[in-house]
N, C-alpha and C positions, 0 to 999 in steps of 0.2 A: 734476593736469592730465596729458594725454597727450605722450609724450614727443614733440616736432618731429621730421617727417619726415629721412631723412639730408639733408646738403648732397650738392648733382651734384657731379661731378669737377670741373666748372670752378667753381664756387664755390669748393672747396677749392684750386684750382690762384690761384686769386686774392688767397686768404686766406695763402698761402705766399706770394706776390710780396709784399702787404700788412705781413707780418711780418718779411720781409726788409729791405723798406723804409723799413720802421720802425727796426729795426736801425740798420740800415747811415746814417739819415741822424740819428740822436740822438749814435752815437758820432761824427758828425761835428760836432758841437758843441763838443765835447772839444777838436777842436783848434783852436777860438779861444777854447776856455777853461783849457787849460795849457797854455797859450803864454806866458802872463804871472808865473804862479811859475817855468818852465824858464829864461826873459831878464829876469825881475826883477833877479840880478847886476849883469847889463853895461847894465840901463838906471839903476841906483844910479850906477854910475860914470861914465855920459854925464852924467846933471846932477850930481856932483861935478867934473867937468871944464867945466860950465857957471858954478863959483863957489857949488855949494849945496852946506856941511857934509855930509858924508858920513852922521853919524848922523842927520843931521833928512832926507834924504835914505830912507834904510833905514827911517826910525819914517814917512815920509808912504807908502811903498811901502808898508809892513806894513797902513796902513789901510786901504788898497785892499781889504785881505783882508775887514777886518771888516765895510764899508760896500758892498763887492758881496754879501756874506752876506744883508744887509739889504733889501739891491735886491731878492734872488732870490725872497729871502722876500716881499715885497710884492707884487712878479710875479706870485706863485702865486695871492694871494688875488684880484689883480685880475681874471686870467687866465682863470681857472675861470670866471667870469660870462659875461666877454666870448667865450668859447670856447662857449659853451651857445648864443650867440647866433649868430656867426659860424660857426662848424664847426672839428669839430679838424685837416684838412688844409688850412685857412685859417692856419689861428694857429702850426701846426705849421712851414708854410711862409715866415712871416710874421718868427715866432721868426729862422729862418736867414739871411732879408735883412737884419735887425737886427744879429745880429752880426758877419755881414762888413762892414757898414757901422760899427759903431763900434772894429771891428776894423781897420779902415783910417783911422780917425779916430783914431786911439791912433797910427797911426805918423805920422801928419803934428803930431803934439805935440813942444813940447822944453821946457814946465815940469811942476811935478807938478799941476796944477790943473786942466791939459788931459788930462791924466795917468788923474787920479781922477775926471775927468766921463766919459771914453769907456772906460775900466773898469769901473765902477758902470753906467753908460747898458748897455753888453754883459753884464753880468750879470742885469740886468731883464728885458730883452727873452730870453735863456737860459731864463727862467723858464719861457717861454711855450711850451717845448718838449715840457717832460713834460707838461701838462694838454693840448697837442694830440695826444699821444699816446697817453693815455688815451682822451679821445673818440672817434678812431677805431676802437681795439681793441674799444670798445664798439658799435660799430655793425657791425662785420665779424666778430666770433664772440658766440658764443649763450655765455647767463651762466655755464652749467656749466663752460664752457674762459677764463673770463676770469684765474685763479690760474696756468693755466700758462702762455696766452699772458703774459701778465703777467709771470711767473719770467723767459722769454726773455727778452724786451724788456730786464727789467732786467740782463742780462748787459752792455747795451749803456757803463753805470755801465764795470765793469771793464775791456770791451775799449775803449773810448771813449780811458782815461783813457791805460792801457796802451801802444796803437798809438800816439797822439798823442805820448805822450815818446819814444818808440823812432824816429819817425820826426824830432824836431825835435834827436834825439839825433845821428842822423846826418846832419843840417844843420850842427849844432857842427860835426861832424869836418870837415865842409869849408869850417869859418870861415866857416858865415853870419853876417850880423853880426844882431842883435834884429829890426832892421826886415824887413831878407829874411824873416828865419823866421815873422812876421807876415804876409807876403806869401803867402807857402808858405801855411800854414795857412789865411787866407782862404780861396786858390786851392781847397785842397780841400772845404772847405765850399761853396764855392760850384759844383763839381762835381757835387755829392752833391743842392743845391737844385735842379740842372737835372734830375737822374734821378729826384727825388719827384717835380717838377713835372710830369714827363711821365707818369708811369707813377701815381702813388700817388692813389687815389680816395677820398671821403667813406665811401660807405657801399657795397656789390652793388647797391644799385638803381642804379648808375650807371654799371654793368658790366652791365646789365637781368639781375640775378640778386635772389634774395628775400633782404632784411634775418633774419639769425636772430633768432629768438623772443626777447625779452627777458624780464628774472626778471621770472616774475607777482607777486612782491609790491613793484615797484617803485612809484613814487610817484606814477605815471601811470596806474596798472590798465590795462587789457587794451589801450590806444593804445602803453605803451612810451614 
């Protein structure tokens, strides 16, 4: 097949906001998702000052670990379908109302059961993040750049994780207490959902610019 015409400058000028976007609101995930191993400590110790054993306290905290792992995992399978149907800046965006809301549902808890439903519930809905991310990459660059776009994106993994501890780190220094830095965190997430929402699109046709070419041996033949 003949290689696709270039993208216009504004294609590309859209495809860089797009990428950014993408960026800038996955690492924002991050911080309502290490939020809870950085105050796992001092919320051990609120419910041993509630009257719960310290180590059954630490071993119900620890399962958090395992059974959000699980959630995420499920996510993804579910995700993937429902994202094929809805769009990946639906589910993308969808993914981030979820976890500020079960990320504000975690601080209005004070046993471990409300604990580990709005932990596991914020890890599910997390899931939904990367499969809307993929879909959109998919519709905003042509098959031969989906490996690099892709490479970027996933930088998003290290800076995500990174920024999020550094910045809950200097909430410690000024004696936030778990719940505050919960707050915090939200707060920025929910920041980040206002600037996709405004700005981040499905696909160029919705910026009246042409979809790139997808790989012709896709599963669709020549429709994409």
């Amino acid at each position: 097949m003949s290689d696709s015409p270039p993208a216009s400058p504004r294609l590309v000028r859209f495809q860089f906001l797009t990428l950014a976007l993408l960026m800038a609101g996955y690492t924002g995930y991050y911080f309502c998702r290490s939020n809870f191993p950085v105050c796992q400590t001092m919320i051990q110790d609120e419910l041993a000052s509630r009257g719960m054993d310290r180590d059954a306290a630490k071993l119900g905290l620890g399962s958090i670990i395992t059974l959000g792992a699980l959630a995420y995992a499920a996510g993804k399978f579910l995700g993937g379908g429902i994202t094929d149907r809805i769009g990946g800046r639906r589910i993308f965006l969808a993914g981030m109302v979820g976890s500020i809301a079960f990320t504000m549902l975690f601080t209005m808890g004070s046993t471990l059961s409300v604990f580990t439903s709005a932990a596991v519930g914020n890890r599910f809905v997390q899931s939904l993040g990367w499969v809307g991310v993929v879909r959109v990459v998919s519709r905003w660059f042509p098959h031969k750049r989906f490996g690099t776009v892709m490479g970027f994106v996933s930088l998003s993994y290290l800076f995500g994780d990174a920024l999020s501890r550094r910045f809950m780190q200097s909430l410690l220094e000024l004696e936030f207490t778990w719940r505050q830095i919960y707050y915090a965190t939200a707060g920025v997430l929910a920041a980040l959902f206002v600037v996709n929402l405004l700005f981040l699109r499905e696909s160029p046709v919705d910026v009246g610019e042409q979809e790139p070419e997808g790989a012709p041996g896709n599963l669709y033949g020549v429709e994409g």
